[in-house]
N, C-alpha and C positions, 0 to 999 in steps of 0.2 A: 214608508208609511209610519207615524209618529201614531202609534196608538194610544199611548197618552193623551195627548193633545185631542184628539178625536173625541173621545171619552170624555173628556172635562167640556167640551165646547158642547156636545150631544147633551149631557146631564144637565147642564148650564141654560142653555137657548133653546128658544122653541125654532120651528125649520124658519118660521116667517123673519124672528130674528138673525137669525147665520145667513137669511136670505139678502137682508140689511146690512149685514158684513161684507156677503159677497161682491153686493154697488158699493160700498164704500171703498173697497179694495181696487176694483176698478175706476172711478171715479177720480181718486183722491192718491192711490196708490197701498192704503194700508186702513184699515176699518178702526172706525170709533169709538165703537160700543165697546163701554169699559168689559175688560174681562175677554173681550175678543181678539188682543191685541197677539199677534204671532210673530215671529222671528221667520226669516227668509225672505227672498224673491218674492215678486207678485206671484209668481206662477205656482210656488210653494205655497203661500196661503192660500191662493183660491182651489189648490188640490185642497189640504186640508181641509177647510172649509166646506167645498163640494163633499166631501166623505161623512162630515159632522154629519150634514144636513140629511145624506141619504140614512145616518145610522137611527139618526133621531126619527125620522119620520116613518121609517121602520118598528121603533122603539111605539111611536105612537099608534100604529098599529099592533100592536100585540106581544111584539115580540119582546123577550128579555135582552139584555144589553149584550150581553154575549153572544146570542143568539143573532142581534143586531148586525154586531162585527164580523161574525163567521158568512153572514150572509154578503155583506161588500166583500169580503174577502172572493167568497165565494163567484161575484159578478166581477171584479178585476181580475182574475184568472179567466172567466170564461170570454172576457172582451180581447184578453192576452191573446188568447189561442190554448190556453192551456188544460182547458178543460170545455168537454164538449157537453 
């Protein structure tokens, strides 16, 4: 997970735009909206992507950006198995 990348895309876009990314990437193979542009596989961007989107719309619920983060971190662990 490129938290970087996350981070700039979340700060960046609102969910409706990474939403726009995410049919692009599908559609076309790789998204258009300037600034959206990612390195890897489709399957790597539309992770990416997916995670922006969850951090951000989290982020516009209330939460601080860190806060954001710890919280996907949080539900990829618990989808893992690794936390109950």
């Amino acid at each position: 997970m490129n938290i970087k990348e996350i981070k700039q895309l979340a700060e960046k876009f609102s969910p409706q735009e990474i939403e726009e990314c995410i049919n692009q990437t599908l559609k076309i193979g790789k998204p258009k909206l300037e600034g959206c542009e990612l390195n890897g596989d489709v399957v790597e961007i539309l992770n990416t992507l997916a995670k922006a989107q969850t951090v951000r719309e989290l982020m516009d619920q209330g939460m601080s950006e860190i806060e954001a983060i710890r919280e996907l971190a949080r539900r990829i662990r618990k989808i893992q198995g690794l936390e109950k």
